[in-house]
C-alpha positions in Angstrom: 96.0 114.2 99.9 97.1 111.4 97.4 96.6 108.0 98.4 96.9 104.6 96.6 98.3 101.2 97.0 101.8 99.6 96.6 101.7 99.2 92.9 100.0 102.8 92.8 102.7 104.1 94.0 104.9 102.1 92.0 103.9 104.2 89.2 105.4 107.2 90.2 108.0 105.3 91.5 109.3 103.9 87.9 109.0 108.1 86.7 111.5 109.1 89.0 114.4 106.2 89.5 114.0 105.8 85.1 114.4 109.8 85.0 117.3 109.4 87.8 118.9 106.6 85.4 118.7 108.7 82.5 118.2 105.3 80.7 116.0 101.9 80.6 117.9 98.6 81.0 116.3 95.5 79.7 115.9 92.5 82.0 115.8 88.6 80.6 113.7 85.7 81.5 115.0 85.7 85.1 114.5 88.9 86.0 118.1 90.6 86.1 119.6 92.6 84.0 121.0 92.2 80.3 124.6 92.9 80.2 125.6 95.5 77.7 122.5 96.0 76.7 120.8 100.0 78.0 118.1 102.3 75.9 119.1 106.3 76.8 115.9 108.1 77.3 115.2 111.2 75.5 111.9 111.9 76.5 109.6 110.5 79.3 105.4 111.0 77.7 102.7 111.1 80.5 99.4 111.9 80.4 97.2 113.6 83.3 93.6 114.1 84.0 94.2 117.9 82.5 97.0 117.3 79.7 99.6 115.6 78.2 103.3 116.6 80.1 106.7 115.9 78.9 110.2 115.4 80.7 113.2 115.4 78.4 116.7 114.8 79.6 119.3 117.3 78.8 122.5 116.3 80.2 121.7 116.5 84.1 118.9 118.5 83.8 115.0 117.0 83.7 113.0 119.6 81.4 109.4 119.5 82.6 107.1 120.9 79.9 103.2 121.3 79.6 101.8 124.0 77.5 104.1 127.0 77.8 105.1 126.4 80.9 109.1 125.0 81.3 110.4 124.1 84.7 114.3 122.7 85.1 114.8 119.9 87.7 118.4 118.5 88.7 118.8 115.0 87.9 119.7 114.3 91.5 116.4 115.4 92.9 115.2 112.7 91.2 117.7 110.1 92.4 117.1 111.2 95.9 113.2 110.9 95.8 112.9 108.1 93.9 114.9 105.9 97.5 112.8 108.4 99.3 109.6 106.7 97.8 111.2 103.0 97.7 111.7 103.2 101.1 107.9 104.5 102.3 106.8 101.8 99.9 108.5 99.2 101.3 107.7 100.2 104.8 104.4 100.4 104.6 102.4 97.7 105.9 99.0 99.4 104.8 96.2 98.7 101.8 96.6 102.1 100.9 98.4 105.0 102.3 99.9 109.0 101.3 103.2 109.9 100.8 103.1 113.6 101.8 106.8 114.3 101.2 106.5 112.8 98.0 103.1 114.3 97.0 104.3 117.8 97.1 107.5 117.4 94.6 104.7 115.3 92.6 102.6 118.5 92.4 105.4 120.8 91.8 106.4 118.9 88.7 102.9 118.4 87.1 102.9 114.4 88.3 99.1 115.3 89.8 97.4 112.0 90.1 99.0 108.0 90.8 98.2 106.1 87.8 98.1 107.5 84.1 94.9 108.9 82.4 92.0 105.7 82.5 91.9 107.3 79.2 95.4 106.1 78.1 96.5 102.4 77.3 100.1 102.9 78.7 101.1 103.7 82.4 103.9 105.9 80.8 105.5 106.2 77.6 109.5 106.7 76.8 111.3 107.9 73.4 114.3 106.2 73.5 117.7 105.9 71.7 118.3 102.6 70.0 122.3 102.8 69.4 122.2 99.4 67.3 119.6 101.6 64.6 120.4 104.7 65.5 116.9 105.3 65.8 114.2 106.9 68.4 111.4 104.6 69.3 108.4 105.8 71.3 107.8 102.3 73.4 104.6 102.4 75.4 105.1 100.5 78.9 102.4 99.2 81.8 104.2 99.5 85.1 103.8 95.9 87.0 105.4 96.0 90.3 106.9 93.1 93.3 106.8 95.7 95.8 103.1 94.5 96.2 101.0 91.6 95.8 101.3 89.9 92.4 99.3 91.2 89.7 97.1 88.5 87.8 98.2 88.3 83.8 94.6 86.9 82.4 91.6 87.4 84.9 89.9 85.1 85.4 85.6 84.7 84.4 82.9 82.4 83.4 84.8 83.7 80.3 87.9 81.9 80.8 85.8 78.4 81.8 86.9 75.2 79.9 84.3 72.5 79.5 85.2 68.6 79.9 82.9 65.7 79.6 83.1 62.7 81.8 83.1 59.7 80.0 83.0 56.1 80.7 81.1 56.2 83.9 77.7 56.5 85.3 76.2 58.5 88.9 72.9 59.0 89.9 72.5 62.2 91.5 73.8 60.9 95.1 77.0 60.1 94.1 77.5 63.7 91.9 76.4 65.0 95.4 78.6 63.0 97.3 81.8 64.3 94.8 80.6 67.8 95.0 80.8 68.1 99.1 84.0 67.8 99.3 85.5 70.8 100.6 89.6 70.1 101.3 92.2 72.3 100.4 92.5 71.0 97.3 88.9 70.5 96.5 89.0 70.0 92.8 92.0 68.3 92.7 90.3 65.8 95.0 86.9 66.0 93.2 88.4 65.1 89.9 90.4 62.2 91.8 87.4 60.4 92.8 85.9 60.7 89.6 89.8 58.9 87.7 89.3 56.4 90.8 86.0 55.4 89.7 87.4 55.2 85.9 85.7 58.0 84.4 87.7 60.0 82.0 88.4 63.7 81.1 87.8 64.8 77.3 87.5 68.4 76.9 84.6 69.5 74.9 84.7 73.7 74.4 85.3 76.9 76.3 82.1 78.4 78.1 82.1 81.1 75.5 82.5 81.3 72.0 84.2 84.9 71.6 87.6 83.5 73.8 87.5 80.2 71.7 87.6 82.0 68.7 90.2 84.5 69.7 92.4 81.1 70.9 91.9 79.9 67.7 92.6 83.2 65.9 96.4 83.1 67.9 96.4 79.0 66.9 94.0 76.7 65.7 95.5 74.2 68.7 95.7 76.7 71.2 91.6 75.8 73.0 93.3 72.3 73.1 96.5 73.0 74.1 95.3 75.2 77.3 92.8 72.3 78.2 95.2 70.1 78.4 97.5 72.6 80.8 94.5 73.5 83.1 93.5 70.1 83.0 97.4 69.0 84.2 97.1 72.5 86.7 93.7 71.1 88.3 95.0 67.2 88.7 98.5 67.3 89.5 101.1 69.3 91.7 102.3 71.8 89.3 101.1 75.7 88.5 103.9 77.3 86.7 103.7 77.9 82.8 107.0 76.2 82.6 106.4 72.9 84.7 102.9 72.8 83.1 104.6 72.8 79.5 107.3 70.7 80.5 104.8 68.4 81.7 102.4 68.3 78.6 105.7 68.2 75.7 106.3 64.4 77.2 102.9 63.4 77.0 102.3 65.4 73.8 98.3 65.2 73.8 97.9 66.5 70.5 100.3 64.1 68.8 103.0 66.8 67.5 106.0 65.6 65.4 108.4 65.5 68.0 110.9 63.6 66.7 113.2 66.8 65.6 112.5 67.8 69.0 110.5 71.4 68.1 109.0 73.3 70.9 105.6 73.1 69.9 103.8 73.5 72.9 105.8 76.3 74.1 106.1 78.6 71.0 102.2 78.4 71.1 102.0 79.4 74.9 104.5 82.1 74.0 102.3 83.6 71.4 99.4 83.1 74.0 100.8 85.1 76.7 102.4 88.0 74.9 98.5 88.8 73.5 97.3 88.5 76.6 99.9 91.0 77.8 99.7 93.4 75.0 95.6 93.1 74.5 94.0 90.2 74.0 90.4 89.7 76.5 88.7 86.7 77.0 85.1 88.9 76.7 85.9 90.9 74.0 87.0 90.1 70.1 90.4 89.7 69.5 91.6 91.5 66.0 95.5 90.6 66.5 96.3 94.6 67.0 98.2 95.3 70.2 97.3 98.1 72.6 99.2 101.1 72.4 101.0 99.1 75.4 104.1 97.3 73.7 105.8 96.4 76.8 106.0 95.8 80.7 108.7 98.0 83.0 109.1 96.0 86.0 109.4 97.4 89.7 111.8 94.6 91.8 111.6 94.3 95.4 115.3 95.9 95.4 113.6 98.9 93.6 115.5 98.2 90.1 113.6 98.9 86.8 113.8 96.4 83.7 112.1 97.1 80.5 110.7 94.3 78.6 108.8 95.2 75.1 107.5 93.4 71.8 111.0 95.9 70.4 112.8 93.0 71.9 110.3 90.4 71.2 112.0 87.3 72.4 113.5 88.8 76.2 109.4 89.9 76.2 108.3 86.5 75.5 111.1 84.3 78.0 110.1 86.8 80.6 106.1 85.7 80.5 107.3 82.1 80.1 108.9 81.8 82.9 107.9 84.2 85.3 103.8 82.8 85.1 101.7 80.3 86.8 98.1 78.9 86.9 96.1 80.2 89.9 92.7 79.2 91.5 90.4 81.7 91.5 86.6 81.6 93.4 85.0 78.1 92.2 81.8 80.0 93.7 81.5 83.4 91.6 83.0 81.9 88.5 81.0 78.4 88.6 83.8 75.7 88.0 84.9 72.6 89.8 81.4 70.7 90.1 80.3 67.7 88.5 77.2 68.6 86.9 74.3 66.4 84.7 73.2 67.6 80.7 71.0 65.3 78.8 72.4 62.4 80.9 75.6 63.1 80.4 78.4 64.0 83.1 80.3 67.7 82.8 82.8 69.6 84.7 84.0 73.2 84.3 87.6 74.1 85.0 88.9 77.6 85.1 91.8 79.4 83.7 93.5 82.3 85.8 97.1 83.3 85.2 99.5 85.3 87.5 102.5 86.6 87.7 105.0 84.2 90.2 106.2 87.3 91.9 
């Protein structure tokens, strides 16, 4: 029996209702459609725990090929499992759970396991026609679903720490114990509160580790600055989304761009930032600028459409990120941030960054 989660599922969700379609429409920065704009598929490309299968369209007919072996499929029976499959997904009101009905027209077309080979760096893969070139892109795609709970964009680590120095004021180890106890809701909002009450001030210093500083700098050389600044603005005021945070940091302009012919600085960087992130880039691990085979997200909505967003169409990709992100907290505890803490008598306090996806 084949078990998995929402977004598991979601997987072989996208396979069906894309091969049901017979072609990939593009979504924009809110999530809906692109008028006039469709990919037909030629080919759908996925790879199993025991070989590489292939479903090519031919008028209504879904050719399912794997070695020798050639198996015909009417289009419809792909329509008509893909709602079966929306609707268990929806629901279900379990962690995990099987889909037996599902499971056997899964088997009986070579689909044998949830998610794509660990091996592979794409979910699924799709040859498509591009009538504006005339040609037949193979566009690599991780499936990210809202049928479930939202998926995080960068995870966060000690990796993804940022390190400001307290300046201007002076506690003995009472008072940085007095600071740290408090426990509310909004803990390190109120921590770093007490500390602007008391006139001490925020100057950020460096990221925890060297390797993601580097890679920041590698996208921009303003870019370990810029993101202080937005978890900084995320930690001490009211706002988490990617666009409020940038809105909020363009007025006060903390690195002193020429604004005066109104350029987008701060979001063209944060752009760049997050389509790395989507297509590669790790905190941990050094950043050489090469995306994954991964160009692109398909997205799974609650009303079970499918919208293709890919570097092919770099600025829909980019708009989509932008606006559909936001700052999260993660554990203070495992990824030790969010305490005042003493170093060669001077004040310090780590602040993390964690980005997810708003829905």
């Amino acid at each position: 029996m084949i078990t998995g989660n929402k977004g598991d599922w979601s997987e072989i969700y996208a396979l069906f209702k894309i091969l049901g379609d017979k072609q990939l429409f593009l979504g924009d920065k809110d999530i809906e459609r692109l008028e006039g704009v469709v990919y037909p598929i030629l080919r759908v490309l996925r790879t199993e725990t025991d070989g590489d299968f292939e479903y090519s369209i031919q008028d209504e007919i879904i050719l399912v090929s794997g070695g020798k072996e050639v198996l015909k499929i009417a289009i419809s029976v792909f329509k008509e499992k893909a709602k079966i499959l929306l609707e268990k997904i929806i629901e279900n009101k379990s962690r995990t759970f099987s889909v037996p009905e599902i499971e056997l027209f899964m088997q009986s077309i070579n689909c044998l396991s949830l998610k794509a080979s660990s091996s592979a760096k794409t979910d699924i893969t799709i040859v498509v026609h591009d009538q504006r070139t005339n040609q037949q892109p193979t566009l690599g795609f991780s499936i990210k679903s809202q049928l479930g709970s939202p998926s995080t964009l960068l995870n966060a680590g000690k990796t993804t720490n940022f390190i400001f120095k307290i300046s201007n004021l002076k506690l003995c180890e009472s008072e940085i114990g007095k600071i740290n106890l408090i426990a509310t809701r909004s803990k390190i909002m109120d921590r770093i509160n007490s500390v602007l009450q008391l006139k001490g001030e925020f100057e950020f210093i460096k990221t925890e580790r060297q390797i993601f500083s580097n890679n920041l700098v590698l996208i921009d050389s303003k870019l370990p600055e810029i993101l202080s600044q937005i978890v900084y603005e995320f930690y001490s005021g009211d706002k988490s989304s990617v666009v409020d945070l940038i809105n909020k940091i363009t007025i006060k302009n903390p690195i002193g761009f020429d604004i005066s012919n109104e350029h987008k600085f701060y979001e063209y960087k944060i752009k760049r930032f997050l389509t790395d992130i989507a297509l590669g880039m790790m905190p941990s691990k050094v950043w050489t600028g090469q995306y994954d085979a991964t160009g692109g997200y398909l997205i799974v909505k609650e009303n079970g459409d499918v919208l293709c967003y890919h570097i092919y169409n770099k600025n829909e990709f980019e708009d989509y990120l932008f606006n559909n992100t936001k700052l999260d907290t993660a554990s203070s505890t495992r990824h030790n941030f969010g305490k005042i803490y003493s170093k060669n008598g001077e004040l310090y306090i780590k602040l993390n960054l964690q980005i997810r996806f708003i829905k």
